[in-house]
NUSE-612894 format. One line per 4 residues: number of its first residue (from 1); for each residue y, z, x of N, C-alpha, C, O, CB. Coordinates in Angstrom, 2 decimals, decimal comma. Glycine has a CB too. Layout:
REM residues N
NUM	Y/Z/X/Y/Z/X/Y/Z/X/Y/Z/X/Y/Z/X | ...
This chain:
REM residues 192
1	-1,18/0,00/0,84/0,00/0,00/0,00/1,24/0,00/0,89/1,15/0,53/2,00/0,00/1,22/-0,96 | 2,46/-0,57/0,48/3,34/-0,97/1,90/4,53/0,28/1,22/4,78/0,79/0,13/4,07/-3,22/2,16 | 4,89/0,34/2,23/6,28/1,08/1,52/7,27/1,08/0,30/7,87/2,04/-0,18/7,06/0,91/2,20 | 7,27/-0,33/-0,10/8,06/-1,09/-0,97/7,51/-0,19/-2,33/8,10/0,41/-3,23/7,75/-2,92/-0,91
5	5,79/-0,45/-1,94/5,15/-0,04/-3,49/5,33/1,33/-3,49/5,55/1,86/-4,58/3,45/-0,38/-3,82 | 5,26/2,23/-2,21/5,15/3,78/-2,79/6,66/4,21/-3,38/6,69/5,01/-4,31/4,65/4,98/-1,42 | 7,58/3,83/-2,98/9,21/3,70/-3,50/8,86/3,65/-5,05/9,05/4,57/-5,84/10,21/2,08/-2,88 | 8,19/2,10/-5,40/8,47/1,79/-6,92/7,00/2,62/-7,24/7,38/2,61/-8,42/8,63/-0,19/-7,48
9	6,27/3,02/-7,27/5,48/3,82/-7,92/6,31/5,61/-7,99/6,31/6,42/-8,91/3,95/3,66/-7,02 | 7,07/5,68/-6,27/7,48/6,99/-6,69/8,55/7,47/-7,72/8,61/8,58/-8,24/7,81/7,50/-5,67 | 9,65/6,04/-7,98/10,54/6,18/-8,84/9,96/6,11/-10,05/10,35/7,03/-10,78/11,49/5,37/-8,68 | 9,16/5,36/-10,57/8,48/5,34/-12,09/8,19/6,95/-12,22/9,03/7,59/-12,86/6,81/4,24/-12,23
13	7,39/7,47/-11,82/7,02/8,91/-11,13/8,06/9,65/-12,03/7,89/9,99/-13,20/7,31/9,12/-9,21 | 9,23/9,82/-11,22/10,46/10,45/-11,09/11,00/10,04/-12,08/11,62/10,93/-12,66/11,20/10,28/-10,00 | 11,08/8,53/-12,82/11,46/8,40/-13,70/11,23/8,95/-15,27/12,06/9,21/-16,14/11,41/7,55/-13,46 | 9,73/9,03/-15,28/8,66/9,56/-16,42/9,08/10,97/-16,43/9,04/11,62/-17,47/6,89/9,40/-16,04
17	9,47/11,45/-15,35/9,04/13,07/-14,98/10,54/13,81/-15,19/10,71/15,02/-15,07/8,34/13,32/-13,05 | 11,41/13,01/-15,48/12,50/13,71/-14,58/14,19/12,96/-16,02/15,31/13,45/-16,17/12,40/12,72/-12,11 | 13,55/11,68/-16,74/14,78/10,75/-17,11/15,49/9,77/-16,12/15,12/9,92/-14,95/15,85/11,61/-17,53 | 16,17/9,05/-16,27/16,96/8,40/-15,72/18,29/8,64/-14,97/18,81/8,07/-14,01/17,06/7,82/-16,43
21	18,75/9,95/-15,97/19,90/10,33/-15,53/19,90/11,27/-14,09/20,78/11,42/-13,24/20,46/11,01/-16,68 | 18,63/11,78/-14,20/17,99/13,44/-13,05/17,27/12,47/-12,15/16,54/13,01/-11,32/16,50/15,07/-13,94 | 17,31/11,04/-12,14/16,21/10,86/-11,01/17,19/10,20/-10,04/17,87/9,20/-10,26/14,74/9,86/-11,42 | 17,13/11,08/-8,68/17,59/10,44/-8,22/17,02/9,81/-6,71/15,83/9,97/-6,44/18,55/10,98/-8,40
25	17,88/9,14/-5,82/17,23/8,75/-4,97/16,62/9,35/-3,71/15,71/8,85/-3,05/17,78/8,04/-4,81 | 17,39/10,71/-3,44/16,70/11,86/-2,92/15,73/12,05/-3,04/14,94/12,27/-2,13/16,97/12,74/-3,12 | 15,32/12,02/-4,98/13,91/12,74/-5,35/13,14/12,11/-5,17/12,16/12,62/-4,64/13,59/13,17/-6,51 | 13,10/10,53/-5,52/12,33/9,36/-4,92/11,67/9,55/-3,43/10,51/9,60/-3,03/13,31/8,15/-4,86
29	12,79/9,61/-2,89/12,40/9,44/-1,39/11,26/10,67/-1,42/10,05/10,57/-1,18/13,87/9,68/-0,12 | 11,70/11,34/-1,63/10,62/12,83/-1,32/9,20/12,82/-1,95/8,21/13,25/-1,37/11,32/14,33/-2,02 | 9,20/12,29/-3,22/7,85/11,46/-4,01/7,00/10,62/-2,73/6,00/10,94/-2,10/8,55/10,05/-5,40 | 7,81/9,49/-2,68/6,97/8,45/-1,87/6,89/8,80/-0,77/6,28/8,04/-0,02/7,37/7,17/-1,78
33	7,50/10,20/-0,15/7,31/10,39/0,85/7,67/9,52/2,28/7,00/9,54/3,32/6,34/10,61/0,60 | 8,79/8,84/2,04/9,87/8,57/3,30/11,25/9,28/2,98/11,45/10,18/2,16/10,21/6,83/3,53 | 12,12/8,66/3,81/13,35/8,37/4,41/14,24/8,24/2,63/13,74/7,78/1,60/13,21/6,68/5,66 | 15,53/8,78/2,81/15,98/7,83/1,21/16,84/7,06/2,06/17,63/6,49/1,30/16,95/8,73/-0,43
37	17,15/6,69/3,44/17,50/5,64/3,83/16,53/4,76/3,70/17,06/3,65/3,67/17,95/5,71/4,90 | 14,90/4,65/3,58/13,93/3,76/3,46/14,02/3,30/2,16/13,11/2,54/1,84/12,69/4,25/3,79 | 15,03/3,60/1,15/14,97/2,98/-0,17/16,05/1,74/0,02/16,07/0,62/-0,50/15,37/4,12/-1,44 | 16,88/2,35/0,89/17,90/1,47/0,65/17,54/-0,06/2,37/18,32/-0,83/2,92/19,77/2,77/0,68
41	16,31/0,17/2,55/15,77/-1,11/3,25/15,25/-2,24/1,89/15,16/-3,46/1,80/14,26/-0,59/4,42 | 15,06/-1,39/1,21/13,83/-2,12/0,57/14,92/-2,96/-0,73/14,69/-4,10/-1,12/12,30/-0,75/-0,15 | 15,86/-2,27/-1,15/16,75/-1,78/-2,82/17,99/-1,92/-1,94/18,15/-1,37/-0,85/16,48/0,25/-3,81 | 19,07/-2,96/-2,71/20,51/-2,34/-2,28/21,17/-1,53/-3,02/22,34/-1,26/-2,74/21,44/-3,21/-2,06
45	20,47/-0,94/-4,26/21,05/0,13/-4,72/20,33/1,02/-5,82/19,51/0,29/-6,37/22,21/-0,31/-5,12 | 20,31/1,91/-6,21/19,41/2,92/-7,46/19,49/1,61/-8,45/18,48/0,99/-8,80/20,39/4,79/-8,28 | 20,75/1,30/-8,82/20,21/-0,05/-9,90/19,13/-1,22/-9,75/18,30/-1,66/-10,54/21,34/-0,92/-10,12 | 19,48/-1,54/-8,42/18,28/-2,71/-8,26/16,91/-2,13/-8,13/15,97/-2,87/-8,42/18,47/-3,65/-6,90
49	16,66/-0,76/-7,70/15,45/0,14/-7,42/14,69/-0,26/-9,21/13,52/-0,52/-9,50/16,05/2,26/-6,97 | 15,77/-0,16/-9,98/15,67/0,61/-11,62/15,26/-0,63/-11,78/14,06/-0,42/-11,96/17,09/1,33/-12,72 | 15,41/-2,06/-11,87/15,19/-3,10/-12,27/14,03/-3,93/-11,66/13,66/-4,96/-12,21/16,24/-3,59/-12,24 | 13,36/-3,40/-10,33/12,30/-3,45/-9,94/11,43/-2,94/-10,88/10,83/-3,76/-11,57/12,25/-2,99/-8,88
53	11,16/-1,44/-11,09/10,61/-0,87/-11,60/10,29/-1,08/-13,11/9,35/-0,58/-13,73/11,04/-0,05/-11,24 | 11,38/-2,02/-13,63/10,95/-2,74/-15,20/10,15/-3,73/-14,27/9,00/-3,35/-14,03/12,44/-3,58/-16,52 | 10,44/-4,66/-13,81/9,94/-6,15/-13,83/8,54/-5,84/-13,22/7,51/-6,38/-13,60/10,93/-7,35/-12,87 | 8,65/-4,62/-11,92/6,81/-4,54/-11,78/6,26/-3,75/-11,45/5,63/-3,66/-10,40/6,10/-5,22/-11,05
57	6,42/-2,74/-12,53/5,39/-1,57/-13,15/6,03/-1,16/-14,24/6,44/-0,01/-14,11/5,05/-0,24/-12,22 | 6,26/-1,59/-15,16/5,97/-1,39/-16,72/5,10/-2,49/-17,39/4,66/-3,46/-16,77/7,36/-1,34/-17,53 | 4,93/-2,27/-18,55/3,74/-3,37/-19,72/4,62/-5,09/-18,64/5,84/-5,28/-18,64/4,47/-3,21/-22,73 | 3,67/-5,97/-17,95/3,80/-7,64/-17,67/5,01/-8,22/-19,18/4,53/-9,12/-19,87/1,67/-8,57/-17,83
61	6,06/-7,84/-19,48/6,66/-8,73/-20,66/7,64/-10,08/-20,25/8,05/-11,03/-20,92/7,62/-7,69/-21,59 | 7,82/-9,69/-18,85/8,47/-10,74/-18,37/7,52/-11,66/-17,91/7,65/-12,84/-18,23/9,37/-10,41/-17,42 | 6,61/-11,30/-17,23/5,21/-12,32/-16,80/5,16/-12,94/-17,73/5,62/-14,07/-17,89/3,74/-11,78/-16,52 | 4,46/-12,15/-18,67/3,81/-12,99/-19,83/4,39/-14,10/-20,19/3,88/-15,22/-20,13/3,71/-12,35/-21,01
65	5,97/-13,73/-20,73/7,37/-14,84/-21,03/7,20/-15,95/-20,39/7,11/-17,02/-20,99/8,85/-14,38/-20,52 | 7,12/-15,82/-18,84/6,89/-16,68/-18,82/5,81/-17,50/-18,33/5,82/-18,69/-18,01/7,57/-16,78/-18,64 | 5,40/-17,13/-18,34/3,82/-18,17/-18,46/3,69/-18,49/-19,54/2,92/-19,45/-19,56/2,37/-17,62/-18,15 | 4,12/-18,11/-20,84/4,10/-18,49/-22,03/5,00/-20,34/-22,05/4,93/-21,31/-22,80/4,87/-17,08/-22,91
69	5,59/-20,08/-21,06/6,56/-21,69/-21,10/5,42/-22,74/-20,07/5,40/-23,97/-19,96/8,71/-21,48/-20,01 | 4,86/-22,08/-19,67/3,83/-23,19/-19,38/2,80/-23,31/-20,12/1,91/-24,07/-19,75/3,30/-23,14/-18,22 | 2,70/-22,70/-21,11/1,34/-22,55/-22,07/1,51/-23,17/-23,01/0,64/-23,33/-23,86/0,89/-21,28/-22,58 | 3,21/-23,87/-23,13/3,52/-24,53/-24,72/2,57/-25,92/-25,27/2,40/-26,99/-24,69/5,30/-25,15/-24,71
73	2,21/-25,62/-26,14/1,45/-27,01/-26,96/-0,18/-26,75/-26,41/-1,08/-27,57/-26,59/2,23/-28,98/-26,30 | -0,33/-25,63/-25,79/-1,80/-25,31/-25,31/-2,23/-23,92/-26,55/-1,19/-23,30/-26,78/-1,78/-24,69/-23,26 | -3,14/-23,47/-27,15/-3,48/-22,63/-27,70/-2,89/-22,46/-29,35/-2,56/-23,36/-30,12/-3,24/-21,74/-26,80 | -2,90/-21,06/-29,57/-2,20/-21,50/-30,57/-0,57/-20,42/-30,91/-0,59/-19,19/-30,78/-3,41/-21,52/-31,82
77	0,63/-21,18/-31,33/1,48/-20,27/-31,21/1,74/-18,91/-31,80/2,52/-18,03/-31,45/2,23/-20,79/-31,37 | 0,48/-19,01/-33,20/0,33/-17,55/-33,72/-0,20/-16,59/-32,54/0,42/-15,62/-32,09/-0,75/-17,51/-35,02 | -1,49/-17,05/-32,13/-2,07/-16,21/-31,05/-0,85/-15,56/-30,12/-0,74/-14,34/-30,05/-3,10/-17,16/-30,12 | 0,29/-16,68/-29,24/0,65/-16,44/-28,21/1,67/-15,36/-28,50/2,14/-14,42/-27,86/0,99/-17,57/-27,55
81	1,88/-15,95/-29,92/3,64/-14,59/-30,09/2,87/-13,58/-30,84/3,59/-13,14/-31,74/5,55/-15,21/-31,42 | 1,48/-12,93/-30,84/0,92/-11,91/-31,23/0,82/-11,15/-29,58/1,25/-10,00/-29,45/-0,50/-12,30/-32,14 | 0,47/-11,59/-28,87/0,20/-11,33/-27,70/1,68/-10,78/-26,95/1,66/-9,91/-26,08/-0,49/-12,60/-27,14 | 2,77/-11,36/-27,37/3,97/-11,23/-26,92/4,30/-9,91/-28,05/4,75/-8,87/-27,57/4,90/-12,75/-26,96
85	4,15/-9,98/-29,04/4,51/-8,61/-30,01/4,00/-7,05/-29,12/4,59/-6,01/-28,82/3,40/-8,78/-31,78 | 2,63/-7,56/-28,92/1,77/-6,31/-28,01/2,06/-6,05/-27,26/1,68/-4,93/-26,91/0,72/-6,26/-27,56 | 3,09/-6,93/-26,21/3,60/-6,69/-24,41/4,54/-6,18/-25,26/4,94/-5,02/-25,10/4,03/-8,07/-22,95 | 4,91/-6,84/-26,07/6,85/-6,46/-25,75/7,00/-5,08/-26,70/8,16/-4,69/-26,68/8,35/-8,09/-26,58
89	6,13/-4,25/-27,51/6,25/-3,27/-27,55/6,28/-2,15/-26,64/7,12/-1,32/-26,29/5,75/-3,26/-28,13 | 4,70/-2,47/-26,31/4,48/-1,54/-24,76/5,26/-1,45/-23,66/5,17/-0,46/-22,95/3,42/-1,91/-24,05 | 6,07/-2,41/-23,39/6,93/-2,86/-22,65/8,65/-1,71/-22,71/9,24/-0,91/-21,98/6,97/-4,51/-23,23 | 8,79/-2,33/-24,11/9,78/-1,08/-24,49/9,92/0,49/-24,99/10,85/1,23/-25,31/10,28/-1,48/-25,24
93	8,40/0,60/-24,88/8,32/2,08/-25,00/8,80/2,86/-23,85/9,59/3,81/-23,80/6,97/2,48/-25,24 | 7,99/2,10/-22,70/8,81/2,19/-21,69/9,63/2,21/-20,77/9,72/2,89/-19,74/8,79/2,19/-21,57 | 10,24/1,39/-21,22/11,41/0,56/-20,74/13,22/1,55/-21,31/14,24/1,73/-20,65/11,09/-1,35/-21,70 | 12,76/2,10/-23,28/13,71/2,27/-23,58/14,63/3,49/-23,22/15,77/3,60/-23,66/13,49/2,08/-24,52
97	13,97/4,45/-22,31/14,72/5,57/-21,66/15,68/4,75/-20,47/16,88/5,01/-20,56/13,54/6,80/-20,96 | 15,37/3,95/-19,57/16,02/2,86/-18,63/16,94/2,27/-19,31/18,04/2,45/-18,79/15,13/1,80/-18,10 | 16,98/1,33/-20,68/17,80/1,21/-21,21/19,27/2,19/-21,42/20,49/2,28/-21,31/17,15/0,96/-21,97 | 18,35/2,64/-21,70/19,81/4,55/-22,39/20,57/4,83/-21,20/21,67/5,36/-21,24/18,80/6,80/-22,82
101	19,88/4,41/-19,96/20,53/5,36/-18,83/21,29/3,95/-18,44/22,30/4,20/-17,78/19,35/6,32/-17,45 | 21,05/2,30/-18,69/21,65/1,66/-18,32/23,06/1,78/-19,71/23,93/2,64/-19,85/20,74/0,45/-17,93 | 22,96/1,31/-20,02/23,61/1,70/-21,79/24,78/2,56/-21,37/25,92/2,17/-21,58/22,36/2,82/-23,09 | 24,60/3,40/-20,94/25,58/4,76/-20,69/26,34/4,88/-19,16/27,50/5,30/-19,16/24,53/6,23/-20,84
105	25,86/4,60/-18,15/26,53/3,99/-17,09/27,02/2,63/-16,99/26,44/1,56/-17,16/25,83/4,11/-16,18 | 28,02/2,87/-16,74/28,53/1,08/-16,42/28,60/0,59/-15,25/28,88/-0,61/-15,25/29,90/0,66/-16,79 | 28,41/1,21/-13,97/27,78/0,57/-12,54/26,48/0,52/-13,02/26,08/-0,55/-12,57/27,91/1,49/-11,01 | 25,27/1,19/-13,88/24,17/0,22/-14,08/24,27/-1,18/-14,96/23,50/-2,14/-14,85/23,17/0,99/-14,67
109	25,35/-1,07/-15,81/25,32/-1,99/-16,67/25,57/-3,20/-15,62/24,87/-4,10/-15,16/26,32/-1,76/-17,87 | 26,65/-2,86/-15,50/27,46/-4,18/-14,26/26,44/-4,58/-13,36/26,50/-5,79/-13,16/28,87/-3,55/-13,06 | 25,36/-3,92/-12,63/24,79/-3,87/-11,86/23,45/-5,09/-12,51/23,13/-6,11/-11,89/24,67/-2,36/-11,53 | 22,78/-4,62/-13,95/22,13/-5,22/-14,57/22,80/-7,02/-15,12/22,21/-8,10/-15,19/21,87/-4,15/-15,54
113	24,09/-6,66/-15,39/24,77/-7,95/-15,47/24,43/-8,98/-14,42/23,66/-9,93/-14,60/26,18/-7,74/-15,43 | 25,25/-8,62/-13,01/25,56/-9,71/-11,51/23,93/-10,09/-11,76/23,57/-11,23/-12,06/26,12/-8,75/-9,42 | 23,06/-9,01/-11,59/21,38/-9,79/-12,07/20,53/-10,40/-13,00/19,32/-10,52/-12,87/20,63/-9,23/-12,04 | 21,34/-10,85/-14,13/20,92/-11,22/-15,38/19,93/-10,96/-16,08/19,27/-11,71/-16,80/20,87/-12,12/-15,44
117	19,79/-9,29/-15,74/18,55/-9,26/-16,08/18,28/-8,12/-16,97/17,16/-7,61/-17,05/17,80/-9,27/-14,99 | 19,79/-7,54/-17,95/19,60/-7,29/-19,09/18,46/-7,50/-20,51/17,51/-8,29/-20,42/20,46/-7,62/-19,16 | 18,59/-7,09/-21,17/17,82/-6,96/-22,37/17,75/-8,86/-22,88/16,81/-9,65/-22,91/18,79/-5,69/-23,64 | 18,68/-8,95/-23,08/19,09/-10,32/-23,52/18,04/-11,75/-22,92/17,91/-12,82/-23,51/20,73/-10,44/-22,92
121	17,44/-11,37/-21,66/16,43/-11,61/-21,40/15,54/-12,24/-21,52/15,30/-13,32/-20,97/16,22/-11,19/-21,43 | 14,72/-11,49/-22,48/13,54/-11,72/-23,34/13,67/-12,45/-24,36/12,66/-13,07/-24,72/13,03/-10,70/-23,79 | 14,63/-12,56/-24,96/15,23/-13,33/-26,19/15,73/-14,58/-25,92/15,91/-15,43/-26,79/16,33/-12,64/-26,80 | 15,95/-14,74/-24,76/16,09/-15,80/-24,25/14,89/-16,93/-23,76/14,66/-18,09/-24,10/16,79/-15,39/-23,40
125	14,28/-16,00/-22,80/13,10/-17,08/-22,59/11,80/-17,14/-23,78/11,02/-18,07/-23,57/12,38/-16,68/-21,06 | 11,54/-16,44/-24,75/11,32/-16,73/-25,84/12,01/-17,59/-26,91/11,46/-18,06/-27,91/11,18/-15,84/-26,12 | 13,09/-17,71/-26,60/13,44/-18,79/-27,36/13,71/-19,89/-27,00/14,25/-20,73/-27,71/14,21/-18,61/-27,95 | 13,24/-20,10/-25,34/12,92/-21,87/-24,37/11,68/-21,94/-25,20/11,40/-22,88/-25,95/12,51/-21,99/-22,09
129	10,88/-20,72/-24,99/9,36/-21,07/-25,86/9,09/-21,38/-26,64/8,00/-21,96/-26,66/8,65/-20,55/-26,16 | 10,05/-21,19/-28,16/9,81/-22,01/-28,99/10,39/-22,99/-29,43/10,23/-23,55/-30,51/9,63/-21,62/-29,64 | 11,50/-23,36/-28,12/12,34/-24,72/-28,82/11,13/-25,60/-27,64/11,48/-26,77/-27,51/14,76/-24,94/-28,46 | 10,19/-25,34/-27,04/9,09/-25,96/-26,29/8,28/-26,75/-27,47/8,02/-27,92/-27,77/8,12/-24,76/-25,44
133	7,97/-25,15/-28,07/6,63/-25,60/-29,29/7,52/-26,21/-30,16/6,80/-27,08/-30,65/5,60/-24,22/-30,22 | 8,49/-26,32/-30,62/9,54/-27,09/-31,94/9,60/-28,66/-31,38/9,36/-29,44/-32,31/11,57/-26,31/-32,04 | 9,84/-29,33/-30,11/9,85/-30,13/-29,61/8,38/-31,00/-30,12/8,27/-32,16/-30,52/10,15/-29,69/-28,35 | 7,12/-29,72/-29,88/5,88/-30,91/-29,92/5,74/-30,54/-31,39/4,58/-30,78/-31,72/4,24/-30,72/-28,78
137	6,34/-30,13/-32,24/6,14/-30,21/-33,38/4,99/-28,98/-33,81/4,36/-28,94/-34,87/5,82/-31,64/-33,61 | 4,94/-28,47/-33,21/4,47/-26,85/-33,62/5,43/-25,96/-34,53/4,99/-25,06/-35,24/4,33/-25,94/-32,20 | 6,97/-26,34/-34,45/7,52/-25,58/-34,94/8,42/-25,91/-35,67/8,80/-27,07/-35,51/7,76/-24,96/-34,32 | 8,90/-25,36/-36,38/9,61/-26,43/-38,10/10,81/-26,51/-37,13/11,35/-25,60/-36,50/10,05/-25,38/-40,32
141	11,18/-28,25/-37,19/12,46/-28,58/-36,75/13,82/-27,73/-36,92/14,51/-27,43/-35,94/12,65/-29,70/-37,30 | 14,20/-27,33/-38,40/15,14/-26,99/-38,52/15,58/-25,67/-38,30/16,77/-25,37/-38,39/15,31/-27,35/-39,35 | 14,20/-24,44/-37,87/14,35/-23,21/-37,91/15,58/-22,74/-35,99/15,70/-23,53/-35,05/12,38/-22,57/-38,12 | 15,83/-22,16/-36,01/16,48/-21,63/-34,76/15,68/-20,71/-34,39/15,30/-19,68/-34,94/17,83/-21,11/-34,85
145	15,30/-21,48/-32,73/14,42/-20,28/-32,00/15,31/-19,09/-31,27/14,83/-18,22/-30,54/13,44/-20,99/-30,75 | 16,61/-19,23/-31,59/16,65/-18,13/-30,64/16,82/-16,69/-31,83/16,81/-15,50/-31,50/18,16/-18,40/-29,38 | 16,99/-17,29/-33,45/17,07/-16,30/-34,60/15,81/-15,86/-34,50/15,54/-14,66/-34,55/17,44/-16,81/-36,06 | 14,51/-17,23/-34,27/13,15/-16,26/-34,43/13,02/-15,50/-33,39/12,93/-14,33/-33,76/11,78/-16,96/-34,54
149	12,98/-15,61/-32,18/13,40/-14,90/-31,03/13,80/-13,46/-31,19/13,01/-12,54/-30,95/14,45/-15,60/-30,47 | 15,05/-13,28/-31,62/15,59/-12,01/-31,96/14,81/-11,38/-33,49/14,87/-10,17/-33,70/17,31/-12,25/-32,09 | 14,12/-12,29/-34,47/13,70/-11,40/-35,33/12,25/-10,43/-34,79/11,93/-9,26/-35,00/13,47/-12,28/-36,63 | 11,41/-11,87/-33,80/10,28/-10,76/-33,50/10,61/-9,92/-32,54/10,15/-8,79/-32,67/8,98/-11,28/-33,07
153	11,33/-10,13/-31,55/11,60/-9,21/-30,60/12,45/-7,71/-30,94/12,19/-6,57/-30,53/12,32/-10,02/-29,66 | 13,54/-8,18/-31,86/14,56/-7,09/-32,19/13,05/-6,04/-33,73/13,13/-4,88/-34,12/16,73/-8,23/-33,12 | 12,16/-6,90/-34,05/11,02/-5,82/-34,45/10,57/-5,03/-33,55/10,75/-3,82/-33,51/9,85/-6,34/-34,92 | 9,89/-5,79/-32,65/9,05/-4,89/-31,43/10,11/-3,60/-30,73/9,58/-2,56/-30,34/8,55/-6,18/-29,92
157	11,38/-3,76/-30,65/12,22/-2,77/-29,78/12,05/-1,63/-31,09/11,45/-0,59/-30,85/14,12/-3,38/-29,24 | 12,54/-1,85/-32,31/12,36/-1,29/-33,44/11,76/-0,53/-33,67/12,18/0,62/-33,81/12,15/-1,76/-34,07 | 10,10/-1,00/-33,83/8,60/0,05/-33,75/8,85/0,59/-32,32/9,16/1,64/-32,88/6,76/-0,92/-33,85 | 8,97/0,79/-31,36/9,41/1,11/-29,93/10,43/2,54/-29,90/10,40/3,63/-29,33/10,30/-0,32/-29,32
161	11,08/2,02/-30,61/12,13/3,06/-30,86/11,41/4,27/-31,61/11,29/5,37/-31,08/13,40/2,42/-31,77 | 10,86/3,94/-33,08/10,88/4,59/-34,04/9,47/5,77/-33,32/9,51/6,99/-33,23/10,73/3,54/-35,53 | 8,58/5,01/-33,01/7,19/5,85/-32,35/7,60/7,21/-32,15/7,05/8,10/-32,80/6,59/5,26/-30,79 | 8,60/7,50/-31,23/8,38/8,88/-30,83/8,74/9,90/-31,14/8,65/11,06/-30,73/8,54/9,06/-30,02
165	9,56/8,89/-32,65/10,12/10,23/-33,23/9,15/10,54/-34,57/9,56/11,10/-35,58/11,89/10,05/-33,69 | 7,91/10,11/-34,38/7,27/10,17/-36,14/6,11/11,43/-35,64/5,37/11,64/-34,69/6,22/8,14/-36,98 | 6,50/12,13/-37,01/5,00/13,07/-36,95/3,76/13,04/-36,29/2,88/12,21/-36,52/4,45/13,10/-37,99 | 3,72/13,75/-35,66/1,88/13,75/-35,06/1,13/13,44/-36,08/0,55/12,39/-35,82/1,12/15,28/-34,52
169	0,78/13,96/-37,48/-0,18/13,69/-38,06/0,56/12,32/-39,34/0,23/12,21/-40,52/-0,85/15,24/-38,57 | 1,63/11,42/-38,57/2,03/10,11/-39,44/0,71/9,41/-38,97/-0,08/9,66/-38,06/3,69/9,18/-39,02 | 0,80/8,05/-40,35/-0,18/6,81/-40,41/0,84/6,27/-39,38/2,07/6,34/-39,43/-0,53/5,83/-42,04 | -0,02/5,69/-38,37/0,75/4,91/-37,52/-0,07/3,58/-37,43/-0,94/3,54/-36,55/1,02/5,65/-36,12
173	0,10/2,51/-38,22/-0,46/0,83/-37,88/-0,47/1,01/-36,28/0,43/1,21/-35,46/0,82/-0,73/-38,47 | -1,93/0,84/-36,18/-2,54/0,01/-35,05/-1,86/-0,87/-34,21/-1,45/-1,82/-34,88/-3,43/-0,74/-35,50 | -1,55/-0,97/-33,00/-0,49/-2,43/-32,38/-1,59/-3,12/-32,35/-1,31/-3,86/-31,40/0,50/-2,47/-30,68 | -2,77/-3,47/-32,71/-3,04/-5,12/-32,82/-2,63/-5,56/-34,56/-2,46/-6,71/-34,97/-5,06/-5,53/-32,40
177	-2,56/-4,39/-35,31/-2,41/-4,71/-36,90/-0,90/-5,03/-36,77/-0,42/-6,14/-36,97/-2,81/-3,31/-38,13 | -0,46/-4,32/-36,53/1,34/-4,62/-36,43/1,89/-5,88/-35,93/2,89/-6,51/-36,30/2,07/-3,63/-35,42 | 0,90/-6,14/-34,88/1,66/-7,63/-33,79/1,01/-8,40/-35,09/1,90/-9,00/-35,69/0,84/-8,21/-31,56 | -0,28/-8,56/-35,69/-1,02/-9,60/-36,53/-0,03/-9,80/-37,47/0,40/-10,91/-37,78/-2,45/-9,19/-37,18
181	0,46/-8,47/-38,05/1,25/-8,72/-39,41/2,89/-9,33/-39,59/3,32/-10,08/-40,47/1,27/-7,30/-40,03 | 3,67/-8,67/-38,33/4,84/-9,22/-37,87/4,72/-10,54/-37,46/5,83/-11,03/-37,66/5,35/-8,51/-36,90 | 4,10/-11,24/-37,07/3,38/-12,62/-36,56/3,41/-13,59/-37,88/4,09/-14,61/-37,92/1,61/-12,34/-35,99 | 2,51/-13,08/-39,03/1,89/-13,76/-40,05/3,33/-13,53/-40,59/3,69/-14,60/-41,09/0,41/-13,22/-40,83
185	4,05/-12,84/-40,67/5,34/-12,57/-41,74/6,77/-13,97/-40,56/7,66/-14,65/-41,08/6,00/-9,87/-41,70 | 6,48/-13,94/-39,26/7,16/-15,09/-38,97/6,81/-16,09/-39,18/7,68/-16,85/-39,60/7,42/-15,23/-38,07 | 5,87/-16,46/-39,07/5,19/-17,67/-39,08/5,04/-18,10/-40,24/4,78/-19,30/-40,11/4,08/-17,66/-38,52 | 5,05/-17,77/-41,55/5,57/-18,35/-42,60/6,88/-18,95/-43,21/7,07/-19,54/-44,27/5,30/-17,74/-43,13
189	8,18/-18,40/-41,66/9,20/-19,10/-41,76/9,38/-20,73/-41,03/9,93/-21,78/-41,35/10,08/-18,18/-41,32 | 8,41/-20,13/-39,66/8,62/-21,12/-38,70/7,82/-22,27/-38,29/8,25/-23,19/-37,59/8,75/-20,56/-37,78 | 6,41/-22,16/-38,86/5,75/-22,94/-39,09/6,03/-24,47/-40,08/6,34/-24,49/-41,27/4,98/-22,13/-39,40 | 5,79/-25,90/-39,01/6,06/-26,99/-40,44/5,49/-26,92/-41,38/5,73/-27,69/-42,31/5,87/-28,26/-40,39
């Protein structure tokens, strides 16, 4: 394991353990056990550390994204944006404490900006994906992918959100029932 990884495993760590706001790069360093000048070899700053740590070690939602743009007109698009419902929940369960702490600082925000690699994101390259599949005629000409885009995605942050605040003993739908059903409820808009 090289240094790079014990950094981003120790900040996830610190992050889980500690919030966004309490983790800092001191505590990191002392986790992974170097230098916190060894963070800043690797990271030019706690923000870029923070944006590592989404893109690789939380739920693959950016992977997936995109490999999903090479997958267009291969499989089927119910399957693929069920599969994308399932990342991109898991994705923001974890993701949405990082959010809050970006949200509320504005050197993270700014920081997340110069890197384009805000929330806005996902909604984006999901919606190359389905103006992909709309092109080969998978997807009803006239619908707007970047509205379907934001309806399944702005669901998934939604259930994401709502999870941790519901009763221990709530009915909680299954995430393969939820991605199936949010799926079948788009796809009766967007489908020709």
């Amino acid at each position: 394991m090289t240094i790079r990884d014990q950094i981003l495993d120790a900040a996830l760590k610190v992050l889980r353990e500690r919030g966004p706001a309490r983790a800092t790069t001191k505590e990191i360093a002392r986790v992974a056990g170097c230098s916190e000048g060894s963070l800043y070899n690797h990271f030019e700053n706690k923000e870029s550390l923070f944006v590592a740590v989404i893109m690789e070690r939380l739920p693959p939602f950016v992977a997936l994204l995109k490999s999903l743009l090479e997958r267009a007109g291969e499989g089927s698009v119910r399957d693929h944006l069920e599969e994308v419902a399932r990342t991109a929940v898991a994705f923001y369960i974890e993701a949405m404490p990082l959010a809050a702490a970006a949200l509320a600082a504005p050197d993270m925000r700014e920081s997340l900006r110069r890197q384009n690699a805000g929330p806005h994101r996902g909604n984006e390259m999901l919606a190359i994906y389905l103006r992909l599949e709309q092109r080969l005629g998978r997807i009803h000409r006239n619908i707007s992918p970047d509205a379907a885009a934001a309806l399944l995605l702005g669901a998934c942050q939604q259930r994401a959100l709502q999870l941790p605040f519901l009763a221990e003993d709530a009915v909680i739908v299954p995430a393969d029932r939820f991605a199936a059903d949010l799926v079948a409820a788009l796809m009766q808009g967007i489908t020709p």
